[in-house]
C-alpha positions in Angstrom: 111.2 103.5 91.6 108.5 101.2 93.1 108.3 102.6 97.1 106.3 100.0 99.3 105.3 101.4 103.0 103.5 100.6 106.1 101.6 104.0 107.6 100.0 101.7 109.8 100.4 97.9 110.5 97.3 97.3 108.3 97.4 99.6 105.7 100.1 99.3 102.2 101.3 102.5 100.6 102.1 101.6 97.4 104.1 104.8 95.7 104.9 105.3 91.9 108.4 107.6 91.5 109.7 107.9 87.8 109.5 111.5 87.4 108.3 113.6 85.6 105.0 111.5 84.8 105.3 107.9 86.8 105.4 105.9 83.8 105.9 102.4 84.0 108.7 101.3 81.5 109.3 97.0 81.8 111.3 96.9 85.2 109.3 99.1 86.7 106.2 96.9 86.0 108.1 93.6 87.8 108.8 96.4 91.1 105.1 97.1 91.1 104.1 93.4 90.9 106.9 92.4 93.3 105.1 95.3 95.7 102.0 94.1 95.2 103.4 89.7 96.1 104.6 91.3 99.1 101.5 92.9 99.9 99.3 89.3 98.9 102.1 87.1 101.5 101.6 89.7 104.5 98.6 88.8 106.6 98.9 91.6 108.3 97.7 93.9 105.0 93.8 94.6 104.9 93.9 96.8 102.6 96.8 98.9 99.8 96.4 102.3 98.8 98.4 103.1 95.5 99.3 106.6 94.3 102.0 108.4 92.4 104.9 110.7 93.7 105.8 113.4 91.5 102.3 115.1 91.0 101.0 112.8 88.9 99.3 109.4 89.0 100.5 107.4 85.9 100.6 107.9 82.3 101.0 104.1 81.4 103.5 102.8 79.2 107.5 104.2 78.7 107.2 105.6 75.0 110.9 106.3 74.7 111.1 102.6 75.7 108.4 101.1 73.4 110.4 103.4 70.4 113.4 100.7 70.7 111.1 97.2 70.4 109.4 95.4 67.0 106.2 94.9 66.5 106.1 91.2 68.3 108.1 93.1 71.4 105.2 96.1 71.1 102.4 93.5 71.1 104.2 91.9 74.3 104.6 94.9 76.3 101.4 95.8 75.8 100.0 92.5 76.9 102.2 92.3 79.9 100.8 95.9 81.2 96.8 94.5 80.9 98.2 91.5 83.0 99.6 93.6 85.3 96.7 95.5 86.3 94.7 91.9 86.1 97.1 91.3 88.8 96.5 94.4 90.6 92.8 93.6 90.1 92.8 90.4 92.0 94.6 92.0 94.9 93.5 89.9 98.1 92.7 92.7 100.0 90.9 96.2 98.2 93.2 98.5 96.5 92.4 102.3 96.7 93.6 104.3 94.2 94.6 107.8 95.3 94.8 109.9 91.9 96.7 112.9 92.1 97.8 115.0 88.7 97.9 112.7 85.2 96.3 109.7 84.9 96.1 108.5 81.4 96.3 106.0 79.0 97.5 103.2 80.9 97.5 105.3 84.0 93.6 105.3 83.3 94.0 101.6 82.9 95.9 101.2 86.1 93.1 103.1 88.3 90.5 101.3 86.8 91.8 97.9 88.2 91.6 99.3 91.9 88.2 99.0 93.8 88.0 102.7 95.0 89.0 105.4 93.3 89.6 108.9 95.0 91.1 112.1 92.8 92.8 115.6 93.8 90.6 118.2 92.2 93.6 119.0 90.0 93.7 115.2 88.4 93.8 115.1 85.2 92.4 111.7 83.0 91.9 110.6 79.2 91.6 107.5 77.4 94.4 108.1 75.7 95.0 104.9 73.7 92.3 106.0 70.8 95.0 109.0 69.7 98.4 106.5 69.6 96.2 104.0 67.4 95.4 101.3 70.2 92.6 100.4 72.6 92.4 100.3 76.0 89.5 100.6 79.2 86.9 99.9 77.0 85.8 96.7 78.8 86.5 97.9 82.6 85.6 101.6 82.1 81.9 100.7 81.1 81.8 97.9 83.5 82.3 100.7 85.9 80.1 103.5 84.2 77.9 102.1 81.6 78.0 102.3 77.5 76.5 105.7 77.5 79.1 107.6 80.1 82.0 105.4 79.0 82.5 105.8 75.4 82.6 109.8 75.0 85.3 109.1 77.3 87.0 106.1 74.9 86.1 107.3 71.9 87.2 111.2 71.6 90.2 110.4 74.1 90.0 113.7 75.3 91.3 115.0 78.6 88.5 115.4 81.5 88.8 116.9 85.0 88.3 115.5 88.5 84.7 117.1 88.6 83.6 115.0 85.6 85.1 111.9 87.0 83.2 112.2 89.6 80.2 112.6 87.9 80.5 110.0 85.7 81.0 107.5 88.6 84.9 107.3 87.8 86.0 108.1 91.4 84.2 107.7 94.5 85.2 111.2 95.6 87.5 114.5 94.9 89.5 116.1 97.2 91.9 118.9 97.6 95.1 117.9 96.7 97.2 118.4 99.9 94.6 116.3 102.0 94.0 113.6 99.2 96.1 111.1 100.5 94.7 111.6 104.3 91.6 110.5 102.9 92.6 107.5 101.3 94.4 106.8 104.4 91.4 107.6 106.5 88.9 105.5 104.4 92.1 102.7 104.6 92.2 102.7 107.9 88.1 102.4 107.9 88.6 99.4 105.6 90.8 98.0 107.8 88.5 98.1 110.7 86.2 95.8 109.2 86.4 92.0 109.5 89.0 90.8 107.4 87.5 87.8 105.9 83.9 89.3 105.0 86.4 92.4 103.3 88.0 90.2 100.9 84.9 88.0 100.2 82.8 91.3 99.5 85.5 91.9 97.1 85.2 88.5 95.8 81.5 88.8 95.3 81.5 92.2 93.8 84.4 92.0 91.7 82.0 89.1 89.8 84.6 86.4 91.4 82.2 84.4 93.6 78.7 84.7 95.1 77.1 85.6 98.4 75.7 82.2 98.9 78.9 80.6 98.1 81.0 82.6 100.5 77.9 82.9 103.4 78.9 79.3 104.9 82.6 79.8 105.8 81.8 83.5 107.1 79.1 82.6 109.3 81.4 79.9 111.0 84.4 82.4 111.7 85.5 83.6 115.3 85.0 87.2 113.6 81.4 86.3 113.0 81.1 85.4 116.5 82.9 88.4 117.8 80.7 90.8 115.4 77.6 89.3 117.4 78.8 88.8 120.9 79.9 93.0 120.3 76.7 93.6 119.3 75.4 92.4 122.2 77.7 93.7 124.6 77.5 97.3 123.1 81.2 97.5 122.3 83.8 97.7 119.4 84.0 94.0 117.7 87.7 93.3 117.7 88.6 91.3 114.4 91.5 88.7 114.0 90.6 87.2 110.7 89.6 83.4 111.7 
């Protein structure tokens, strides 16, 4: 199951529930893009947090699911997976990945196509695809990290702890486990505070998607702009509306 929430007006709680592990067999990959069309239509969303129920995160694909298709049905599924987290990628508004227990192969995968990661200090990750003969996060994972953090990582496939994510520049931060998704909530609802249109053009820009002097014009000429300034001025909280 695919569980899409609201803890505040502002704020998307995207939840992963296929016990044990949260994998994502076919139909569970169309309820997590449906989740995540909702999320793109609703105006009213500044930013999505997604996480996994269940103690874990995601570990990718349904293997007892792939065992049944041919090698053109293998090839597909695989395919359709990367375009889903393109998808999740190009999220209008930042998508915070909370990472709580497994996240591997296409878990990994899945995380990596967030903007923020955050993991509980029990997470567990691996670039898994090396040991069942495929390939996968090579070309976000040292986007993210570099050549020289990434591929120990991609090329042994072995399993690493939240500590080392963190040091490699995998997640942004590690938290206990019971208050990791307060702080993705918390740095959501921080998020959220921000000007709206400046939010999803910084995404934009930093996600390689545009430039600063290509989104600079239509910024400067919003009401928020003009409510950032006339704030500023008056020594109180800007109040955004996204126009």
């Amino acid at each position: 199951m695919i569980h899409l929430s609201h803890p505040q007006p502002a704020i998307a709680l995207v939840e992963l529930d296929t016990a044990p592990a949260n994998v994502l067999a076919m139909a569970e990959r169309d309820r997590l893009l449906e989740a995540f069309t909702t999320i793109e239509a609703d105006r009213a969303v500044r930013v999505a947090i997604l996480t996994g129920r269940n103690g874990a995160f995601c570990t990718g694909d349904d293997l007892a699911e792939a065992l049944s298709r041919d090698v053109p049905s293998q090839n597909a599924a695989i395919l359709h997976f990367l375009a889903m987290c393109d998808r999740i990628a190009a999220c209008r508004v930042p998508v915070i990945a909370a990472i709580d227990g497994w996240c591997i192969g296409g878990g990994l995968e899945l995380a990596l196509a967030a903007d923020i990661r955050l993991a509980s200090d029990r997470a567990s990750f691996a670039c898994s695809a090396v040991r069942m003969g495929l390939t996968a996060s090579a070309d976000r994972l040292t986007r993210l990290v570099g050549e020289s953090r990434a591929k120990p990582h991609l090329l042994t496939g072995a399993p690493f702890d939240a500590a080392r994510a963190l040091a490699d520049g995998i997640v942004a931060e590690a938290h206990p486990a019971e208050g990791l998704l307060d702080a993705a909530l918390t740095m959501a609802a921080t998020i959220a505070s921000r000007a709206p249109l400046a939010i999803e053009a910084t995404k934009r820009v930093a996600s390689g998607v545009s430039a600063t002097g290509a989104e600079i014009p239509d910024l400067a000429a919003t009401a928020d702009h003009a409510e950032a300034r006339a704030a500023f001025v008056a020594k109180r909280s800007a109040v955004f509306t996204g126009r």
